[in-house]
C-alpha positions as CSV (number, residue, x, y, z in Angstrom):
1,X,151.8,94.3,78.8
2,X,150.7,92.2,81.8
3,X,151.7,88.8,81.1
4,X,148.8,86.6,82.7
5,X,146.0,89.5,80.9
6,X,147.4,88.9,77.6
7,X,147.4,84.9,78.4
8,X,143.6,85.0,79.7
9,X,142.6,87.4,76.6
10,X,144.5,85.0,74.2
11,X,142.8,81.8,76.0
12,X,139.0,83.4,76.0
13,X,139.1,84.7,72.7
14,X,141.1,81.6,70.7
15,X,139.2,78.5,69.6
16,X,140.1,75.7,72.8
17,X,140.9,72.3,71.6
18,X,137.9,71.2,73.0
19,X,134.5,72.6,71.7
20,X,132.6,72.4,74.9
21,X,134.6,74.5,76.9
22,X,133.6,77.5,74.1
23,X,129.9,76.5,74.4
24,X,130.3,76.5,78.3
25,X,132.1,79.9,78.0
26,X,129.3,81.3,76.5
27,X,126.7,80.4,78.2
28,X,128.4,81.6,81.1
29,X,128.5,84.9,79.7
30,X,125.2,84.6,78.2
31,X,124.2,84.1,81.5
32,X,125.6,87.0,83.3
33,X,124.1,89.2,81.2
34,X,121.0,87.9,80.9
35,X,121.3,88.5,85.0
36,X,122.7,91.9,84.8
37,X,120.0,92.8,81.9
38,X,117.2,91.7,84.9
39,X,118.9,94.1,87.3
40,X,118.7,97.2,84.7
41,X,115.5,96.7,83.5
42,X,114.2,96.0,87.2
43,X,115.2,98.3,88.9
44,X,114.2,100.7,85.9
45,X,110.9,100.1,86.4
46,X,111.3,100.7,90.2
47,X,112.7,104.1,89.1
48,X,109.8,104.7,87.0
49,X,106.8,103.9,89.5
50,X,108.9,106.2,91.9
51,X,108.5,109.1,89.2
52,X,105.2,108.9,88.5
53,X,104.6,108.7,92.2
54,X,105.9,111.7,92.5
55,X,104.7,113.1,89.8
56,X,101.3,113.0,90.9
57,X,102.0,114.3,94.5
58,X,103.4,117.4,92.7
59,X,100.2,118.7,91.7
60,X,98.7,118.8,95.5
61,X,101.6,118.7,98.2
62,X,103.9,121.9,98.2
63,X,107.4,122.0,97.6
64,X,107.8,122.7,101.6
65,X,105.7,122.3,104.4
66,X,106.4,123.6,107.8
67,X,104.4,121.7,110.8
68,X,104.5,121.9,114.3
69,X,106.1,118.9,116.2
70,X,104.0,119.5,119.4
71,X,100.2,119.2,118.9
72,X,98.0,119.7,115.5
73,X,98.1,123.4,115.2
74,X,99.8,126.8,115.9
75,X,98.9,130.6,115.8
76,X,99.2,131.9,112.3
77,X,101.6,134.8,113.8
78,X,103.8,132.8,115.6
79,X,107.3,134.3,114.8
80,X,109.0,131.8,113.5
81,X,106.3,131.6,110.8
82,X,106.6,134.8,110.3
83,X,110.2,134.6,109.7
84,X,109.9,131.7,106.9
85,X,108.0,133.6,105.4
86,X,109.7,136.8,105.2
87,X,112.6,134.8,103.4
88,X,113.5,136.9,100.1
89,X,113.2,132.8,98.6
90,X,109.8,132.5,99.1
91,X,107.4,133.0,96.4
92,X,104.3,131.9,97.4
93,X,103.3,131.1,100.9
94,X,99.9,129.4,101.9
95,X,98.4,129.0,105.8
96,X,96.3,125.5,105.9
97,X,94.4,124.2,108.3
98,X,93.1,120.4,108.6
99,X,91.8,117.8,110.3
100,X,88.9,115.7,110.4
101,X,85.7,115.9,109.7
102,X,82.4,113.9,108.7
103,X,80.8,114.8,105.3
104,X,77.4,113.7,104.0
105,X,75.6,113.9,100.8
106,X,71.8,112.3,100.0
107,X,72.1,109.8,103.1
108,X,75.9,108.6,102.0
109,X,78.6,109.6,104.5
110,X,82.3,109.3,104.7
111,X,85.4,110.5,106.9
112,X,87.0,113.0,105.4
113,X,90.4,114.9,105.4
114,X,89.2,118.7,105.3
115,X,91.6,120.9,104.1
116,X,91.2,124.6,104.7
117,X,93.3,126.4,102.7
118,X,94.5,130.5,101.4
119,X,93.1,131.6,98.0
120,X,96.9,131.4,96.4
121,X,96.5,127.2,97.0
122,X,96.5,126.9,92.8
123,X,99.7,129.5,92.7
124,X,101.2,127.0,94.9
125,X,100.7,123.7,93.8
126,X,99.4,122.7,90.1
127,X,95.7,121.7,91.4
128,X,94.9,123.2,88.2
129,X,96.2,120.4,86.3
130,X,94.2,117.8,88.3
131,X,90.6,119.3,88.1
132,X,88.0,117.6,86.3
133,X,84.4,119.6,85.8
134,X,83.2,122.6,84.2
135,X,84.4,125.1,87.0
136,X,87.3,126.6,87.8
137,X,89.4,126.7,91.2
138,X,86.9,128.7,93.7
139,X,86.9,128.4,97.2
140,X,84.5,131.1,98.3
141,X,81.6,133.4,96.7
142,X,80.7,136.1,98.9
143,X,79.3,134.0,101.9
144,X,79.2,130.8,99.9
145,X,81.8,128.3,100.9
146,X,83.2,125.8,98.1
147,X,84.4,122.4,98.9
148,X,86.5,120.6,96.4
149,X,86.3,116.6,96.7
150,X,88.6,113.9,95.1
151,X,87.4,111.7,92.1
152,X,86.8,108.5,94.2
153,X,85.0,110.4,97.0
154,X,83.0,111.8,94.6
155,X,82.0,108.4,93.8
156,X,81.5,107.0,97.1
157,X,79.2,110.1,97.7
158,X,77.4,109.9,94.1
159,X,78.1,113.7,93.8
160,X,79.2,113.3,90.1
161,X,81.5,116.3,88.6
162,X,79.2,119.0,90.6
163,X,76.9,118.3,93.8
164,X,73.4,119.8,93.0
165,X,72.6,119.8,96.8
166,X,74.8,120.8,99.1
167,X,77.7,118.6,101.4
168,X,76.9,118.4,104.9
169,X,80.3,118.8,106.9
170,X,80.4,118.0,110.7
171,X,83.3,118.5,113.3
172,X,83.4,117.5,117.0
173,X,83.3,120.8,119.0
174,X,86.5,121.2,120.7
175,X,85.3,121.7,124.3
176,X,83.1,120.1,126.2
177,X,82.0,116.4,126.0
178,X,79.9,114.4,123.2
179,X,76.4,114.3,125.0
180,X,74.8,111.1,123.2
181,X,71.3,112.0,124.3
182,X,71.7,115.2,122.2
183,X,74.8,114.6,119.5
184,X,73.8,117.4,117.4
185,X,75.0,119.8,120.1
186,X,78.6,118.1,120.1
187,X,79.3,118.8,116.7
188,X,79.5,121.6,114.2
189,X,77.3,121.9,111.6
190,X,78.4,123.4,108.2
191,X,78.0,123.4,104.5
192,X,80.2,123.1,101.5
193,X,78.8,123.8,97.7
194,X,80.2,122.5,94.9
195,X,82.1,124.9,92.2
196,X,81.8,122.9,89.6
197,X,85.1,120.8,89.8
198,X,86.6,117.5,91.3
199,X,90.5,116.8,91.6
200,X,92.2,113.7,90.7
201,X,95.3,112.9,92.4
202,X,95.0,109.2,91.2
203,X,96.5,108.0,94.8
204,X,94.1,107.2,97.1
205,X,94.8,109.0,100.3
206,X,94.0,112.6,98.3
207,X,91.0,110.8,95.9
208,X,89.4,109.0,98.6
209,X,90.1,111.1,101.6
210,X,90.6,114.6,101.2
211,X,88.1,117.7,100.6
212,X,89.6,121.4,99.9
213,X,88.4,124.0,101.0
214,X,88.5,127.4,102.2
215,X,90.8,128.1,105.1
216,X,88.2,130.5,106.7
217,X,85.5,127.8,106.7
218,X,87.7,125.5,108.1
219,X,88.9,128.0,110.9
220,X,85.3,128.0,111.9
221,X,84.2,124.2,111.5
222,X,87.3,123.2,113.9
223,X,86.8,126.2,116.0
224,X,90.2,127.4,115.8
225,X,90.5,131.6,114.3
226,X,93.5,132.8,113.8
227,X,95.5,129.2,113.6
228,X,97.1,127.0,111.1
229,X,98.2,123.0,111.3
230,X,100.8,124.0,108.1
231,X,102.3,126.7,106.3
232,X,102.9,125.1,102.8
233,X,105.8,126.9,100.8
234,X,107.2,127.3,97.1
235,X,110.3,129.2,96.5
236,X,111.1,131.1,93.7
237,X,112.6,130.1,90.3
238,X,116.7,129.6,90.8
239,X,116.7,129.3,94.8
240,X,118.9,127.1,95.9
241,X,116.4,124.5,97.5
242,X,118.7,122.2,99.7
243,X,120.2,125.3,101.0
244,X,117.0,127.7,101.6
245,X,115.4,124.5,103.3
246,X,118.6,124.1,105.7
247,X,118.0,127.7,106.8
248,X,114.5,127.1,107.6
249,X,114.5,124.7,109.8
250,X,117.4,126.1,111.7
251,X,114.7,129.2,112.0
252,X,112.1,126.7,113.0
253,X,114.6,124.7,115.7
254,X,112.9,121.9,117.3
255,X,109.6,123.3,117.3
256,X,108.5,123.2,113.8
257,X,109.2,120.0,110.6
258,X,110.3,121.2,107.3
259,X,109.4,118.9,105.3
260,X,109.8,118.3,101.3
261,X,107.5,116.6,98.8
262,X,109.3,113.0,99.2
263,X,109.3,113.7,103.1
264,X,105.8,115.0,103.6
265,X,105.2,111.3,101.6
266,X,107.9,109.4,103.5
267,X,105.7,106.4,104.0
268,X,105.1,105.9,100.6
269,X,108.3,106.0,99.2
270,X,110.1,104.0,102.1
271,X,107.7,101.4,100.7
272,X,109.2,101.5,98.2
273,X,112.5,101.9,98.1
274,X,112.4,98.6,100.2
275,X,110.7,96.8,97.3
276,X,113.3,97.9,95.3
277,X,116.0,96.8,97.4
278,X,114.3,93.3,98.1
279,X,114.0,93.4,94.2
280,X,117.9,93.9,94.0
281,X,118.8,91.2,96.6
282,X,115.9,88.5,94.9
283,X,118.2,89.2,91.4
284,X,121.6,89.3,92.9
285,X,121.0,86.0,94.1
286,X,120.0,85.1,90.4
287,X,123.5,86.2,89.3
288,X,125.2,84.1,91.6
289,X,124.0,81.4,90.6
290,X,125.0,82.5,87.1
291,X,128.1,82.6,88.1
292,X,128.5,79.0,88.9
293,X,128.4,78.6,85.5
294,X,131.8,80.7,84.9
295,X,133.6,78.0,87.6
296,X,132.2,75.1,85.4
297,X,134.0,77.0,82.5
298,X,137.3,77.8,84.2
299,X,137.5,73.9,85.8
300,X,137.1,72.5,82.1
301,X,139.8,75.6,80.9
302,X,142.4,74.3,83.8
303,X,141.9,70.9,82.9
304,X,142.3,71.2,79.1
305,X,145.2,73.8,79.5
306,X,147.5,71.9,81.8
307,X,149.9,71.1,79.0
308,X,150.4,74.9,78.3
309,X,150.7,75.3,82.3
310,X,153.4,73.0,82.4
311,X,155.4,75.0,79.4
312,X,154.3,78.4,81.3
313,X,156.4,76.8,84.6
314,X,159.3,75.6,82.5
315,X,159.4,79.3,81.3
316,X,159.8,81.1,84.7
317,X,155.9,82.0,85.2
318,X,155.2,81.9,88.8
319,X,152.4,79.9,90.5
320,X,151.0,83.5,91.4
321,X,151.2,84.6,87.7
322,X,149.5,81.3,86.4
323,X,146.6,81.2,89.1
324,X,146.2,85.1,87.7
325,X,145.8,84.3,84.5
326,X,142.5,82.0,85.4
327,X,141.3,84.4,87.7
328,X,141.7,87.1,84.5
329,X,139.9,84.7,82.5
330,X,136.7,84.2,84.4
331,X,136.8,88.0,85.5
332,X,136.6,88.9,81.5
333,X,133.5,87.1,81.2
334,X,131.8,88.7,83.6
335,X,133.2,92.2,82.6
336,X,132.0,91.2,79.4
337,X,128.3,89.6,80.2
338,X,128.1,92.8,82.4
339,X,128.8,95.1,79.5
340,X,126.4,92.9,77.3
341,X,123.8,93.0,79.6
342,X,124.1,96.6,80.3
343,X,123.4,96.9,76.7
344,X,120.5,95.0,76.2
345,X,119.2,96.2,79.7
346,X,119.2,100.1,78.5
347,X,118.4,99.1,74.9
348,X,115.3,97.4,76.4
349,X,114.0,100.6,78.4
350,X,114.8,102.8,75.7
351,X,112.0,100.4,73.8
352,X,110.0,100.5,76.6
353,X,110.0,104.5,76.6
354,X,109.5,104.9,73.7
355,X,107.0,102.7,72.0
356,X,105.7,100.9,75.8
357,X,105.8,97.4,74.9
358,X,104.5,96.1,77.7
359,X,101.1,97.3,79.1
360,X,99.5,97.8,82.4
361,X,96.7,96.1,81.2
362,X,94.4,95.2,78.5
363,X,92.2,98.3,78.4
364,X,93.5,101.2,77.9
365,X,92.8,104.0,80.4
366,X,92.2,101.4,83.0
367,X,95.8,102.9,85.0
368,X,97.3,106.0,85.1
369,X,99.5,105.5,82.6
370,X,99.1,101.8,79.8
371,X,102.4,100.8,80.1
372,X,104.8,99.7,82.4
373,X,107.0,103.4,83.2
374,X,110.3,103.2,83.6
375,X,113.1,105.4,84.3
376,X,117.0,105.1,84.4
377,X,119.6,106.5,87.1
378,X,122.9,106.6,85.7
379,X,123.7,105.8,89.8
380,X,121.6,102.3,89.7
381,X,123.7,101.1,86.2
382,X,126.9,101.7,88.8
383,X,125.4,99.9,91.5
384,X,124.7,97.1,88.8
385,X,128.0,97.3,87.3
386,X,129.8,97.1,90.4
387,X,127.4,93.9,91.5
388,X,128.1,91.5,88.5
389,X,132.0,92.4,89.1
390,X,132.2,92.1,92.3
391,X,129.9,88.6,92.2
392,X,131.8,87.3,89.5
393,X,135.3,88.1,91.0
394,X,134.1,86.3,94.5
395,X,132.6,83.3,92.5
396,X,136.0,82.3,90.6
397,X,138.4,83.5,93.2
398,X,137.9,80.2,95.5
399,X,137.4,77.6,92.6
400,X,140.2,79.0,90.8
401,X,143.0,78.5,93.9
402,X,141.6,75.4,94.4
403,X,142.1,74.1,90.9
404,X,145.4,75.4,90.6
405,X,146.8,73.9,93.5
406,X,146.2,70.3,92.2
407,X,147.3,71.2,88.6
408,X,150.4,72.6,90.1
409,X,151.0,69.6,93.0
């Protein structure tokens, strides 16, 4: 066995001959893992908003979208389109066209997102889930064109669940200049009906912004037959996603993005990955300074030990093997308040999950979801793991040679 291990685990674990180094000791370790507990159950809850985040954006934005990287649209037969397409992955494949518009209901107006989009939009995404209303997904009857609005558009517009009259819809024209003496003739003039049904996203870029629609309507509001701004994908059940997607973009080259759901939303969760990592740093600092609790610990340890140092000399240990066992010592408590923590940390979610101790808010409904979600990655309890070690092995290292040189001078 490792001589200066089985020292430290005898020295931590046996009654010292003075009390307040055990209190000291344990309040050190109390307060690592009251730390690493913070860091679990923090960055948890990161984890959990990041989820539901993207749980949402899974009912409305496709698993892959391909977009031009030179201007807004392309020709729906452009080859390479074509080619995607084709790919014996693909199981649903929808041509979209948007851009913006003006829409106006009863005097109330608003700038609007409108998205024109293939009848198969409901195979493709799970819009289905999200509508609110009597109706069902329609885009067009006939000659009737439908427009589907979001939940707080529908308020800002004081539609309700279905618009009895119908939503004006206006486009600049795409050539020419805007005449202000005669405006009407330097925009397009359209309108949408309601079918019955509003979506609800519950993020406000879709809710607030967006009104779907159908892709013919949109082709002739913008003035542009026969093109597309996106050709939204979903592959088929068992494709091998990271793989299919590598082969469409080498297809597409540098002239078309293939983008994923977290891609297509890269602002949002850059956000807040960074809120998470400024959550991390905020905590790790927390720990350090936990950690000067374990030098306290060890000084009072060194000090109340130096007989049995002495005897260890006389016995042939080494300086090396004596400054080891110290360094052993304070590196068990913060294996152990890191363990402890852990614990408690994933003991505490688990709660959470299950019963949601702590709410949103008072009333319920008032959020998406009444409590606090939260969500554990097996890679983040590494990450935390690895932290309190490595911050309690730096914090005693230094102390620790210090000591030891004037207990052994």
């Amino acid at each position: 066995m490792n001589f200066p291990f089985y020292i430290a685990r005898r020295y931590l674990f046996s009654k010292k001959s003075t009390n307040a180094i055990n209190v000291i000791s344990g309040i050190s370790m109390v307060g690592v893992a009251v730390a690493t507990m913070a860091l679990v159950v923090t960055l948890s809850v990161f984890n959990g908003f990041h989820d539901l985040v993207a749980s949402f954006l899974t009912s409305f934005d496709p698993q892959l979208k391909v977009t031009p990287v030179m201007g807004k649209a392309v020709a729906a037969d452009d080859p390479v389109l074509t080619q995607i397409r084709e790919l014996p992955q693909v199981d649903v494949a929808t041509e979209c066209l948007e851009d913006q518009a003006l829409v106006m209901y009863n005097g109330r107006q608003a700038m609007v997102t409108l998205k024109g989009v293939d009848d198969n939009f409901d195979q493709l995404t799970h819009i289905g889930e999200i509508l609110e209303g009597d109706g069902t997904f329609e885009l067009h009857a006939a000659d009737m064109h439908y427009g589907i609005i979001g939940i707080r558009l529908a308020d800002i517009l004081g539609t309700g669940l279905a618009y009895d009259h119908p939503l004006k819809v206006y486009a600049p024209r795409r050539e020419g200049q805007l005449d202000m003496t005669a405006p009407e003739e330097s925009f397009v003039e359209d309108e949408l009906y309601s079918p019955g049904v509003i979506f609800k996203v519950s993020q406000a870029k879709y809710d607030k912004g967006y009104v779907i629609t159908s892709l013919g309507f949109a082709r002739r509001v913008f003035e542009q037959q026969g093109m597309v701004s996106s050709l939204e994908l979903r592959l088929k059940a068992g494709s091998n996603f990271e793989a299919v997607k590598q082969e469409m973009q080498r297809l597409a080259g540098n002239r078309f993005y293939v983008k994923d759901r977290f891609e297509q939303q890269d602002e949002t969760f850059k956000i807040m990955k960074i809120e998470k990592f400024i959550a991390y740093i905020f905590l790790t600092f927390i720990l350090i300074v936990a950690c000067f609790n374990i030098i306290g610990s060890l000084s009072m340890l060194m000090i109340d030990k130096k007989d049995d140092v002495v005897t260890l000399r006389n016995l042939g240990a080494t300086e090396r093997q004596i400054v080891h066992i110290f360094l052993f010592e304070g590196r068990f408590i913060s294996a152990i308040g890191a363990v402890i923590g852990i614990a408690v940390g994933l003991l505490l979610c688990w709660l959470q999950q299950a019963y949601g101790l702590v709410k949103l808010g008072s009333t319920s409904g008032s959020f998406a979801v009444d409590a606090y979600p939260v969500s554990v990655h097996p890679a983040d309890i590494v990450v935390v793991f690895v932290t309190v070690l490595a911050v309690g092995f730096l914090a005693v290292w230094y102390p620790v040679h210090h000591f030891a040189k004037r207990l052994l001078s």
